[in-house]
SERO-4910 file (N, C-alpha, C, O; in steps of 0.05 Angstrom, whole numbers):
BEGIN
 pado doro    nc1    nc2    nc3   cac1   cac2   cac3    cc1    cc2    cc3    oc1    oc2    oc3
  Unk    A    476    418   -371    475    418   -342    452    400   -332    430    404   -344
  Unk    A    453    387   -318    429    367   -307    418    383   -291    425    404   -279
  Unk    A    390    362   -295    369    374   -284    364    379   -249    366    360   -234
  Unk    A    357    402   -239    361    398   -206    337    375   -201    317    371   -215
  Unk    A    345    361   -170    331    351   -162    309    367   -140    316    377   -119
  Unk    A    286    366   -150    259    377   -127    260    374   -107    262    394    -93
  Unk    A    258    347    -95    264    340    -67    282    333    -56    282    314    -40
  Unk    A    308    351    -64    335    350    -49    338    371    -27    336    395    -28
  Unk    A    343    358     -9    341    379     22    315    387     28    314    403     48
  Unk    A    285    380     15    255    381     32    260    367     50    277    349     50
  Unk    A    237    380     76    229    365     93    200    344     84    179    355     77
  Unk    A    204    319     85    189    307     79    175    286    102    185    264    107
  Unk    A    158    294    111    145    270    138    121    249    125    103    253    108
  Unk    A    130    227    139    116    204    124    102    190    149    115    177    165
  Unk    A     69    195    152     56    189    173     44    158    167     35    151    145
  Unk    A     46    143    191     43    106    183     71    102    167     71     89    146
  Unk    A     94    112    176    113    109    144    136     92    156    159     95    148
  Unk    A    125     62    188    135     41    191    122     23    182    123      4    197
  Unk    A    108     20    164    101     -7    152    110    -12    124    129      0    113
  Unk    A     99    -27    117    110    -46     89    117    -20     64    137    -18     50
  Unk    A     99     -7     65     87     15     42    110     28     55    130     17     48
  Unk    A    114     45     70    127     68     83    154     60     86    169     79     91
  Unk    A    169     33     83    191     30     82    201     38     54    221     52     54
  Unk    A    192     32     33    194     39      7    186     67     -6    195     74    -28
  Unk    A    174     79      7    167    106      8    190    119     13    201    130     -6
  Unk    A    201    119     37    217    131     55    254    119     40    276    126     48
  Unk    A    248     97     15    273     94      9    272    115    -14    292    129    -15
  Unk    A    253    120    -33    247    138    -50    258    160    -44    275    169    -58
  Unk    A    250    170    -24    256    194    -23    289    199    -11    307    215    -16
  Unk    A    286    186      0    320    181     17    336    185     -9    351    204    -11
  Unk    A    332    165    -30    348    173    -54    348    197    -70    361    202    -91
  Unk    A    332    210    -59    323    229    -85    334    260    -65    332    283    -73
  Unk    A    345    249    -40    359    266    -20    338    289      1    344    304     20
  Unk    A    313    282    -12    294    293     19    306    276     50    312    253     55
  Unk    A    306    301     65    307    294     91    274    278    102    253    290    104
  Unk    A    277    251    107    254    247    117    242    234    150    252    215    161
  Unk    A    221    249    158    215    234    184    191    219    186    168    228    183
  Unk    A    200    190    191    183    169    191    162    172    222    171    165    244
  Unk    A    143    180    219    124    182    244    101    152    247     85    146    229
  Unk    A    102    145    257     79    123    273     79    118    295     97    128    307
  Unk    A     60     98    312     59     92    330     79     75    349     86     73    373
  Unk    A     86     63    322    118     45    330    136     44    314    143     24    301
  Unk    A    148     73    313    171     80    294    199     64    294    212     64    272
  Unk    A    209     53    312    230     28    317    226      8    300    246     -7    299
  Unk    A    204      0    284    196    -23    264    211    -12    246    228    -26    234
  Unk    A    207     15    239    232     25    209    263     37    215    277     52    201
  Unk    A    267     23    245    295     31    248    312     26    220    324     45    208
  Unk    A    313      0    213    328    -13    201    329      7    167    341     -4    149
  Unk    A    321     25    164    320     49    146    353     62    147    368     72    130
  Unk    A    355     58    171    382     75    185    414     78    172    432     95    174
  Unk    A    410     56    159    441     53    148    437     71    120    455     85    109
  Unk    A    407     67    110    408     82     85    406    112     87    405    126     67
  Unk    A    407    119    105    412    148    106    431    174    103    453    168    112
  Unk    A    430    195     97    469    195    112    456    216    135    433    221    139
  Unk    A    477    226    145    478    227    174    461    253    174    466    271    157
  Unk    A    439    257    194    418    282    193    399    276    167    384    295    165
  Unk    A    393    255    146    371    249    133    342    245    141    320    254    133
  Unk    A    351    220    168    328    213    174    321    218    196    340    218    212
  Unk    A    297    223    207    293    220    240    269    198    243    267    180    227
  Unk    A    251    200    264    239    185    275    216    203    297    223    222    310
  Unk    A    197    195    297    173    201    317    144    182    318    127    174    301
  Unk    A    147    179    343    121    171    359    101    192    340    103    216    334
  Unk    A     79    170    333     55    189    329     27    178    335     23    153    334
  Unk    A      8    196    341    -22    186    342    -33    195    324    -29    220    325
  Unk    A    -50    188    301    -60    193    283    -87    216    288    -89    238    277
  Unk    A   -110    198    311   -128    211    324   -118    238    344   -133    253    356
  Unk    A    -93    238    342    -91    254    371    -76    284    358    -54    286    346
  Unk    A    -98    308    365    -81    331    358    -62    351    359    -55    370    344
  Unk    A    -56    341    383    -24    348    394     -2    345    376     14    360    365
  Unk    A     -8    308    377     20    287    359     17    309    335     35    325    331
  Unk    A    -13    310    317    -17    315    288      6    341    277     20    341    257
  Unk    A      4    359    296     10    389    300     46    393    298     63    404    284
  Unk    A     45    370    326     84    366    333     90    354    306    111    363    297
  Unk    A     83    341    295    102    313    275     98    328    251    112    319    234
  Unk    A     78    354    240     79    363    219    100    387    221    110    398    201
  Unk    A    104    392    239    120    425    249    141    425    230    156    406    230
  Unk    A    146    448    209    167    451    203    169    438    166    184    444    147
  Unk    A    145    420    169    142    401    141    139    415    114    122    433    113
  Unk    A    154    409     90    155    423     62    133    406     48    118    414     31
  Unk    A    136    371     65    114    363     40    107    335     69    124    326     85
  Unk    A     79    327     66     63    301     80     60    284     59     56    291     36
  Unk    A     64    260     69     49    228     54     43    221     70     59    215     87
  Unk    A     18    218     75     -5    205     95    -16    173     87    -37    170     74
  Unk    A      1    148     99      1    122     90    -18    108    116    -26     85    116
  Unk    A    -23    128    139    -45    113    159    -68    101    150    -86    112    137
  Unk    A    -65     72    159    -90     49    145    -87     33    167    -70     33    185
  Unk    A   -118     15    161   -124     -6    183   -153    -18    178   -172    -11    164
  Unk    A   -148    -42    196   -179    -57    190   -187    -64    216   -205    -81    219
  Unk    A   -172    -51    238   -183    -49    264   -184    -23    275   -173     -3    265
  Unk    A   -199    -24    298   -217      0    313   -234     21    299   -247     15    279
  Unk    A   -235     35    305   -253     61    293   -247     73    262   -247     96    254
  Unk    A   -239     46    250   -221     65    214   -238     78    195   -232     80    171
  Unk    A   -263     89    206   -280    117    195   -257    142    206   -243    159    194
  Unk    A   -260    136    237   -243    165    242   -217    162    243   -204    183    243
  Unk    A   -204    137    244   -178    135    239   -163    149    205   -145    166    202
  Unk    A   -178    137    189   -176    136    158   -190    162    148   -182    175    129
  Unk    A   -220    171    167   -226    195    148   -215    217    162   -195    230    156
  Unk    A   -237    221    188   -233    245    203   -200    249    218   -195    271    228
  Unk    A   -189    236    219   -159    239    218   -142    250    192   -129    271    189
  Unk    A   -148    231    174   -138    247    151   -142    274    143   -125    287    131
  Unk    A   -166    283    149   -165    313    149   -165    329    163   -174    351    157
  Unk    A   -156    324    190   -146    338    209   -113    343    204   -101    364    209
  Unk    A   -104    322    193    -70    319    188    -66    346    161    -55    368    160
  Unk    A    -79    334    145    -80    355    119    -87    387    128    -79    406    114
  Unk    A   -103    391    151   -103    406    168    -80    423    166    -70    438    149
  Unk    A    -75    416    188    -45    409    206    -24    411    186     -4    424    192
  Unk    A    -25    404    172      2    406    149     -1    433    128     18    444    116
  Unk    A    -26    439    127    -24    472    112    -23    488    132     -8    506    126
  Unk    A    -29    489    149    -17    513    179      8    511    191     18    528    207
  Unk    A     19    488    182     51    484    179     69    495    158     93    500    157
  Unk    A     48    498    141     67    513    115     69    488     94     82    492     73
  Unk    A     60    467     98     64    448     75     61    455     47     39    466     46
  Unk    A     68    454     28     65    460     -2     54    435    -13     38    439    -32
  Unk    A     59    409     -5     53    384    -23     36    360     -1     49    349     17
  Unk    A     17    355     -5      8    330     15      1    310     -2    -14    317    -21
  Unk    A      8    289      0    -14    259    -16    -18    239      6     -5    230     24
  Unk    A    -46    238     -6    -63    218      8    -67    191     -2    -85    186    -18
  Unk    A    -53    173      8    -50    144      3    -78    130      5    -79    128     29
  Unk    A    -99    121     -3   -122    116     -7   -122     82    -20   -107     64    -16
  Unk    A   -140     84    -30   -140     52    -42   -165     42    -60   -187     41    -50
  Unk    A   -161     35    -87   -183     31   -106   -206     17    -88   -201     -2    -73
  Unk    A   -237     31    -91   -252     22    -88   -268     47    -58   -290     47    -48
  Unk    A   -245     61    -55   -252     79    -33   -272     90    -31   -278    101    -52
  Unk    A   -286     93    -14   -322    104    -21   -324    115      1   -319    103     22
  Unk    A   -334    142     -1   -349    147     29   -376    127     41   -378    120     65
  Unk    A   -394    120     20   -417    119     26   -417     83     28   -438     71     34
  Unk    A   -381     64     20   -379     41     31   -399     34     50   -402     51     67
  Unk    A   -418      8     52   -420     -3     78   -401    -22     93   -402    -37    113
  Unk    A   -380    -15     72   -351    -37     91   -329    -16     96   -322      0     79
  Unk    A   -318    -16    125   -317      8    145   -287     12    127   -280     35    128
  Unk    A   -271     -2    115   -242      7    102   -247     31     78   -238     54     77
  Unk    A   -267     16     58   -266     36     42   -279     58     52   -274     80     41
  Unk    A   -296     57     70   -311     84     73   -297    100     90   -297    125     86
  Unk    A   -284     89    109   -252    106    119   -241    123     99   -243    147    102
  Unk    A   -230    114     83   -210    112     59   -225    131     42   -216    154     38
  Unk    A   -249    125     30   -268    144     19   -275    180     29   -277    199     14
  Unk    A   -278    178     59   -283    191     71   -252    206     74   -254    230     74
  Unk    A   -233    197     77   -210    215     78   -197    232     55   -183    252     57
  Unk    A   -205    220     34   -200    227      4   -213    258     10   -197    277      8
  Unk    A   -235    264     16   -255    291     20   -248    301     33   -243    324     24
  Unk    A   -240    297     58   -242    312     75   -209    327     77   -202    350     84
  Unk    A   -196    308     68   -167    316     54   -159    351     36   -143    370     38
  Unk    A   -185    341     16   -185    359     -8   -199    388      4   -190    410      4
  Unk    A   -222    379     13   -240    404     33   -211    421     42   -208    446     41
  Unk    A   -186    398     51   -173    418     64   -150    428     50   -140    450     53
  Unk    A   -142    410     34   -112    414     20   -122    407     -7   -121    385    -17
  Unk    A   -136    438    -22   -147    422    -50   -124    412    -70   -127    397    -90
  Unk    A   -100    424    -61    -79    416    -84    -74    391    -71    -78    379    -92
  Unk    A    -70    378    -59    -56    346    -47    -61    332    -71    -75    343    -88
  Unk    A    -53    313    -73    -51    284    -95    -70    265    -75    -72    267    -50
  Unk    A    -79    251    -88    -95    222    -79    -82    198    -99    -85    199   -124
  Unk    A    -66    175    -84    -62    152    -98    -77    136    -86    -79    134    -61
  Unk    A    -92    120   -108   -104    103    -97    -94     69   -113    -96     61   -136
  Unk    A    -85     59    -94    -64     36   -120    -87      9   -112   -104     16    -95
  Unk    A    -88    -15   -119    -89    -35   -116    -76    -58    -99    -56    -54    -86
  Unk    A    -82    -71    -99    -64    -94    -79    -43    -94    -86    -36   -104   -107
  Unk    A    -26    -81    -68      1    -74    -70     28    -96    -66     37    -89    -44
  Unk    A     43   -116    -76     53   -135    -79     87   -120    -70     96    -99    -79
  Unk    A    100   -140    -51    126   -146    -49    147   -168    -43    139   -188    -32
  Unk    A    178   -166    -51    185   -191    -25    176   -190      6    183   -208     22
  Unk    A    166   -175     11    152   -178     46    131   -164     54    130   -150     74
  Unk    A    105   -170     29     86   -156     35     62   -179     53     61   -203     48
  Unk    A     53   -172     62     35   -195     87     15   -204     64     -5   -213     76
  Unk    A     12   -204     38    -10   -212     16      0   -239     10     -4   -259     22
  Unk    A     16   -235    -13     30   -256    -25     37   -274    -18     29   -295    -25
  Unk    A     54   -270      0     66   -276     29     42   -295     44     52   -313     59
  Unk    A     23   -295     44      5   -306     62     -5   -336     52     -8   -357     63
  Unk    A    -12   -323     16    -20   -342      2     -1   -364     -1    -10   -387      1
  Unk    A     25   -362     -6     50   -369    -13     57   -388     14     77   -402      8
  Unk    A     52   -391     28     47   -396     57     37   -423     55     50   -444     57
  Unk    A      9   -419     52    -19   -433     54    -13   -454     32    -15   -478     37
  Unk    A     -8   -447     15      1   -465    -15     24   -476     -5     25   -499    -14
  Unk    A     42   -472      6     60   -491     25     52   -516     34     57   -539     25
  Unk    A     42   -511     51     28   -528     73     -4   -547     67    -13   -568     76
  Unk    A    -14   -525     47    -36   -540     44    -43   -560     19    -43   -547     -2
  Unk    A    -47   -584     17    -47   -600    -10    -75   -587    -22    -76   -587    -47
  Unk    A    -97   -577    -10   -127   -576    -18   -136   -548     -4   -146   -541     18
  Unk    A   -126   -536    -27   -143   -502    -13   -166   -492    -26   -171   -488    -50
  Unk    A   -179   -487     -3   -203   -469    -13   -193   -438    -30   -170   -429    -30
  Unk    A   -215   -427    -40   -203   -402    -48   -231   -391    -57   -250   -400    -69
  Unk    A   -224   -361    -42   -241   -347    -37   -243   -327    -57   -222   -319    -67
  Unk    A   -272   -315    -68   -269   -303    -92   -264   -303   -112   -261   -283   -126
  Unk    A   -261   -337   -121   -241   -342   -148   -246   -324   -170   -227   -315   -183
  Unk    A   -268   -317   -175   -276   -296   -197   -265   -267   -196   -264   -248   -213
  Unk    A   -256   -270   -169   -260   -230   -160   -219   -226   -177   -197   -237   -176
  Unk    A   -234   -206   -189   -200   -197   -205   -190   -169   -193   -202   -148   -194
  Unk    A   -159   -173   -180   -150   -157   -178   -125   -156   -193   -118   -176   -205
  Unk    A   -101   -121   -192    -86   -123   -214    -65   -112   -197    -60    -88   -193
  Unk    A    -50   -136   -187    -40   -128   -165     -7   -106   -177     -2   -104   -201
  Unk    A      8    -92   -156     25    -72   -165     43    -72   -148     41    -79   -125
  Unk    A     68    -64   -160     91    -66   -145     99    -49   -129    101    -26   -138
  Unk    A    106    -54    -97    113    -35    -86    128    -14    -88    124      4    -71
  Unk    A    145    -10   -105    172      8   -120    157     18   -136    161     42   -132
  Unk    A    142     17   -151    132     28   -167    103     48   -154     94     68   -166
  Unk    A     96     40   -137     77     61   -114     92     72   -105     85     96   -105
  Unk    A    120     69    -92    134     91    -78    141    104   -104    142    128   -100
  Unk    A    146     98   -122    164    121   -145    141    142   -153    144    166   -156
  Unk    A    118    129   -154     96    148   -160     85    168   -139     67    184   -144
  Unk    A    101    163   -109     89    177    -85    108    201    -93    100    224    -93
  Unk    A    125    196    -97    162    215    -92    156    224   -111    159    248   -107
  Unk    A    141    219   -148    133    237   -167    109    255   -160    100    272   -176
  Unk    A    103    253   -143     74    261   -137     88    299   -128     81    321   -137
  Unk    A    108    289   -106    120    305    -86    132    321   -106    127    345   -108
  Unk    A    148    307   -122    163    326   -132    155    352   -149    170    371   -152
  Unk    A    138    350   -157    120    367   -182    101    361   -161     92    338   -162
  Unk    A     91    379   -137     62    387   -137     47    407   -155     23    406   -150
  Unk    A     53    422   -172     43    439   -192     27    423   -216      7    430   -229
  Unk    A     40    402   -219     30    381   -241     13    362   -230     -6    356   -244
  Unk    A     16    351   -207      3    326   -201    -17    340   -164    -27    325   -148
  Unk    A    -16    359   -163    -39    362   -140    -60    365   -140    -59    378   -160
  Unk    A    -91    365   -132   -114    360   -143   -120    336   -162   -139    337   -178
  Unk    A   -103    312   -161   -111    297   -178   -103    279   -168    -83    278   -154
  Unk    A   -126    253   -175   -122    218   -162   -116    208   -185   -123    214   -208
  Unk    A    -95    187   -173    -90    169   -189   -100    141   -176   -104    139   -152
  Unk    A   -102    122   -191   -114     97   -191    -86     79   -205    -77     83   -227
  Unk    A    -75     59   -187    -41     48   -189    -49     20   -192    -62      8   -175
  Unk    A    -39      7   -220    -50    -24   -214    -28    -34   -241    -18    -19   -257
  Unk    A    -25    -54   -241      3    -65   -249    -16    -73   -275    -41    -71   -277
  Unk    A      8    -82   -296      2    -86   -320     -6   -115   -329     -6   -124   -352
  Unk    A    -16   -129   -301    -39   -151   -307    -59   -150   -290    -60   -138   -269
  Unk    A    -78   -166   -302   -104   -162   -284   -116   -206   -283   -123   -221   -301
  Unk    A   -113   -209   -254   -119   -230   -242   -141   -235   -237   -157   -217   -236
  Unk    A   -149   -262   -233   -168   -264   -214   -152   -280   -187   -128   -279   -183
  Unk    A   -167   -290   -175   -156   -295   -147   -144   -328   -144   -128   -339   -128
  Unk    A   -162   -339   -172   -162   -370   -171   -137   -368   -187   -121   -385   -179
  Unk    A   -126   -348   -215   -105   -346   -228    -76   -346   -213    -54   -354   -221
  Unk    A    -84   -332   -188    -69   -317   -171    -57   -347   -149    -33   -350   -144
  Unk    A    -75   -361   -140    -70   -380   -130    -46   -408   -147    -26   -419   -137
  Unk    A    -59   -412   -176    -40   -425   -177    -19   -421   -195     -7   -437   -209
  Unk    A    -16   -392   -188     17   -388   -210     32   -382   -180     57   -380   -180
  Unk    A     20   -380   -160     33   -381   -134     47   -413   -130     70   -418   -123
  Unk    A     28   -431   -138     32   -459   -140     49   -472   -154     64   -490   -145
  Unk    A     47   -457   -192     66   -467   -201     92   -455   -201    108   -469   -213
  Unk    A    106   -426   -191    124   -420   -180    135   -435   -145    157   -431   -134
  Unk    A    123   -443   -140    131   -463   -122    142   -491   -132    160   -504   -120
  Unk    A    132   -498   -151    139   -529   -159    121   -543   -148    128   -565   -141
  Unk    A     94   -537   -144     76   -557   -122     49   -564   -145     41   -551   -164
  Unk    A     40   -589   -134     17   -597   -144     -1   -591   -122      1   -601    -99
  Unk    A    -23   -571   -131    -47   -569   -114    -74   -571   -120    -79   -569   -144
  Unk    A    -90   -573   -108   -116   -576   -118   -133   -554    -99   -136   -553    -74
  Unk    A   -140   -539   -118   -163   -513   -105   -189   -520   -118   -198   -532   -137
  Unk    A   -197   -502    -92   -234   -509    -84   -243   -485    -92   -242   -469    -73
  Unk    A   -253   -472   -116   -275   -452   -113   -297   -441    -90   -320   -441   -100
  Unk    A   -297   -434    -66   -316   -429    -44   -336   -402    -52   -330   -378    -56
  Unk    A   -362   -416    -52   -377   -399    -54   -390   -370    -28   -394   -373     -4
  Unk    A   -394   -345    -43   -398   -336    -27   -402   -335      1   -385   -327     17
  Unk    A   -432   -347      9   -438   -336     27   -416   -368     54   -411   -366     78
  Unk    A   -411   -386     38   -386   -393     54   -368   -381     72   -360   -382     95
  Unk    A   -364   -362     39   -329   -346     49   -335   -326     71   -319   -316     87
  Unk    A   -362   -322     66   -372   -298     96   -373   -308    117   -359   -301    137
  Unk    A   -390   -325    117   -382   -335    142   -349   -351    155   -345   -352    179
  Unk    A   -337   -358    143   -314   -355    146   -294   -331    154   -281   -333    175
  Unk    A   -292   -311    139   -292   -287    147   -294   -271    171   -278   -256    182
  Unk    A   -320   -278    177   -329   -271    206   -323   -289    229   -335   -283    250
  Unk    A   -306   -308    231   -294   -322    248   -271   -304    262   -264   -282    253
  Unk    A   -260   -316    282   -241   -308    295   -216   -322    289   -221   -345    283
  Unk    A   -189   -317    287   -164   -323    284   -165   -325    255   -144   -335    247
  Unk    A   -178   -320    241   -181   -328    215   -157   -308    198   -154   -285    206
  Unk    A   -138   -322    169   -124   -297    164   -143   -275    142   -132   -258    128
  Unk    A   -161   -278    143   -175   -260    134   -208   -250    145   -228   -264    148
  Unk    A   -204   -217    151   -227   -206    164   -256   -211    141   -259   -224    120
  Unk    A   -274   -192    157   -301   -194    141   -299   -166    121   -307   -168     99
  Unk    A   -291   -150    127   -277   -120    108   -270   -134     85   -283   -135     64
  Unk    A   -247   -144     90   -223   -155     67   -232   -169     57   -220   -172     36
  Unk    A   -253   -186     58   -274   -202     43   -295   -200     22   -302   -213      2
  Unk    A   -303   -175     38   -312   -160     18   -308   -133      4   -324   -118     -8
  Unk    A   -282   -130      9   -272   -110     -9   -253   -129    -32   -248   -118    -53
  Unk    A   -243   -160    -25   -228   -169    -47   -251   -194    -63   -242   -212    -76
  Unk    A   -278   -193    -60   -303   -199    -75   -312   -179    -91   -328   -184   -109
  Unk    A   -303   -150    -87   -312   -135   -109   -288   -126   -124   -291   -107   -139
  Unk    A   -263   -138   -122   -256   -137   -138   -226   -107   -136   -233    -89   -121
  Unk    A   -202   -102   -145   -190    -76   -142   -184    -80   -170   -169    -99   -173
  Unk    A   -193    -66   -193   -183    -62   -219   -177    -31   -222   -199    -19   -218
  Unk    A   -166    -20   -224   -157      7   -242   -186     12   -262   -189      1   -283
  Unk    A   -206     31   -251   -223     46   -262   -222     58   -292   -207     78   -294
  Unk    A   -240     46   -320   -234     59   -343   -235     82   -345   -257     92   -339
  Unk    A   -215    100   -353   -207    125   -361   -194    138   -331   -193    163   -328
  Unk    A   -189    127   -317   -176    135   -294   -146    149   -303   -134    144   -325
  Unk    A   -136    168   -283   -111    173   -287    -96    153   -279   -106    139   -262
  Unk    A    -67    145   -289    -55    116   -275    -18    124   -279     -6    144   -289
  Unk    A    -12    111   -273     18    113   -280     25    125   -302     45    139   -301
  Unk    A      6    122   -330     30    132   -350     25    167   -351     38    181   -366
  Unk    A      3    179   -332     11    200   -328     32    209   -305     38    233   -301
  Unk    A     41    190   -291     59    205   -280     87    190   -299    105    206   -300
  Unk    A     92    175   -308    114    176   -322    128    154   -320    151    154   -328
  Unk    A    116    134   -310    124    108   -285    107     81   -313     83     78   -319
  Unk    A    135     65   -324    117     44   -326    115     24   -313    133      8   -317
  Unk    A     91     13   -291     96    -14   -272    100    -49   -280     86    -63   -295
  Unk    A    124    -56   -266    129    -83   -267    112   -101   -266    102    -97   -244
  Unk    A     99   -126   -278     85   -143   -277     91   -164   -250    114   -161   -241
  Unk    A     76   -182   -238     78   -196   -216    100   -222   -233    119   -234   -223
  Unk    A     92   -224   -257    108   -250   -262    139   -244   -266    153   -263   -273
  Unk    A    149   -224   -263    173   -203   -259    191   -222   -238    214   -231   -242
  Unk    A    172   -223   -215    187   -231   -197    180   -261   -187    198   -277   -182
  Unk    A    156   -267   -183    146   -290   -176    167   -309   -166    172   -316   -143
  Unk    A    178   -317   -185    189   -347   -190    212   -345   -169    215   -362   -153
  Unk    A    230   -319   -171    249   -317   -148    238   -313   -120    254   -317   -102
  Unk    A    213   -305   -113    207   -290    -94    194   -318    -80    191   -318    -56
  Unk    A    184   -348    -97    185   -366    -88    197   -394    -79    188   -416    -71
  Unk    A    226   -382    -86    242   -403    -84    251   -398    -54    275   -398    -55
  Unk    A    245   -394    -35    249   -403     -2    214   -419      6    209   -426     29
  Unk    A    201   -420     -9    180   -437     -5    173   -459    -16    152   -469    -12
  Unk    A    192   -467    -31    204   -492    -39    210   -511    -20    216   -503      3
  Unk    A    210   -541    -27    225   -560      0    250   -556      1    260   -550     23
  Unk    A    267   -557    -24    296   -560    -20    300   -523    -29    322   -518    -39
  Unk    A    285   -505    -28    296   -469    -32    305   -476    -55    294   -492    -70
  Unk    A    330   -462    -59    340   -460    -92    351   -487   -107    356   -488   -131
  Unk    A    354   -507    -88    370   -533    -95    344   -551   -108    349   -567   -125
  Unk    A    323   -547   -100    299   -559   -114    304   -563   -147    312   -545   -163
  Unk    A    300   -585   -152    298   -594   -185    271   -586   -200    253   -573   -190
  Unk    A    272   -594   -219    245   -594   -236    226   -617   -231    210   -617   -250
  Unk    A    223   -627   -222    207   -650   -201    188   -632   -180    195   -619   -160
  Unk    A    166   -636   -189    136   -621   -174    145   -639   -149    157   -661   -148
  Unk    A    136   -625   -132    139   -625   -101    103   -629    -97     85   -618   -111
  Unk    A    100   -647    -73     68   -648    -56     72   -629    -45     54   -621    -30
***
């Protein structure tokens, strides 16, 4: 007789769960037959979820993260929370901390049995860069409230449409001569499917996996300059990169229109590696895909001629 499925017919609410992360989350569980409701501020971004559903799977809600009305309404009724609210604008101490444990709150006076807290290597309360210390700070204040919840904390999280890769992949387009920021700083970047499979394992077995962080990072470890030109040579392009030294890249950073803040600067100068002896994927059961997995397909629309391109390096 097969085995039942855990999160078949939970209510499962996924707060921030219209963005990149939360689309893949929210397919996890869709398959795995939890009913789920995608809550954010602009829940119409994950309309397009809709076809994968069947009829009464999914819903939708307006939410405010800071606001304890929304927190209260959007948990009502919830079997299990994934809390994916992140940001590198406005107030993301109280967005990221003191929100997060107001929600975790809010979700055990709801009756929740399972919460995880989406976090991110390097999370610190005592950060002087306001993401991780957000991030840091919600991890606690989480547990203070929901000591059983899960904490994932993954690494630079990689997809076909994640705003990372995507950015670089971009820039190496267009640019014959790029600077590059952090060449030393190594991160080990991870596949989005494989963070959502580990969110939905998280859920499913809270008995096994609550009170405990995991640390999510793919089965290579980069640096940024490595990162740049396998972006390059999966393009077919000849480029030439600039090593930029620190206090350059800061001040750069701290410019305006720039695609990178002063946070993100210095949170990807220190680096996102998977912590030795950390818990990681192979305790939950998940082995993660490598970036060179996909690369090569994921850059053939950034090619001159897309898939018709020859073996002839492109400027």
């Amino acid at each position: 007789m097969a085995k039942s499925n855990p999160l078949n017919g939970k209510f499962v609410v996924v707060t921030g769960g219209s963005g990149f992360l939360g689309n893949y989350v929210a397919q996890a569980l869709l398959e795995r037959g939890a009913r789920v409701r995608i809550a954010s501020r602009n829940p119409e971004k994950a309309y397009s979820l809709k076809p994968l559903a069947n009829l009464g799977q999914l819903q939708f809600a307006r939410f405010k993260a800071q606001d304890e009305v929304s927190r209260k309404a959007v948990v009502h009724g919830a079997d299990a929370v994934v809390n994916l609210v992140g940001s590198f604008d406005g107030d993301v101490v109280d967005l990221m901390g003191k929100s997060a444990g107001a929600l975790a709150e809010a979700a055990k006076a709801a009756g929740a049995s399972a919460f995880v807290q989406v976090s991110a290597i390097g999370a610190d309360e005592e950060s002087e860069v306001g993401y991780a210390k957000g991030k840091g700070l919600g991890e606690k204040l989480v547990l203070e409230t929901f000591p059983k919840a899960t904490v994932i904390r993954p690494s630079i999280i990689f997809g076909k449409d994640d705003n990372f890769l995507n950015m670089f992949a971009g820039l190496v387009r267009t640019m014959p001569v790029l600077p590059v920021f952090g060449p030393d700083a190594e991160i080990q970047p991870v596949f989005v499917d494989d963070v959502a499979e580990a969110i939905a394992t998280a859920l499913a077995d809270p008995a096994a996996h609550g009170g405990k962080t995991y640390e999510l990072g793919g089965p290579e470890v980069l640096t940024m300059m490595e990162l740049n030109r396998r972006i390059a040579d999966a393009q077919g392009r000849e480029r030439s990169f600039i090593p930029m030294p620190d206090p350059a890249s800061g001040i750069f950073a701290a410019l305006p229109l720039t695609p990178m803040s002063r946070d993100q600067w210095k949170l990807l100068k220190a680096g996102s590696v998977v912590a030795k002896g950390a818990r990681g994927f192979d305790k939950l059961g998940i082995e993660p895909r490598p970036l060179g997995l996909f690369l090569d397909k994921w850059m053939v629309r950034f090619k001159k001629h897309g898939r018709f391109t020859g073996r002839t390096r492109l400027a």
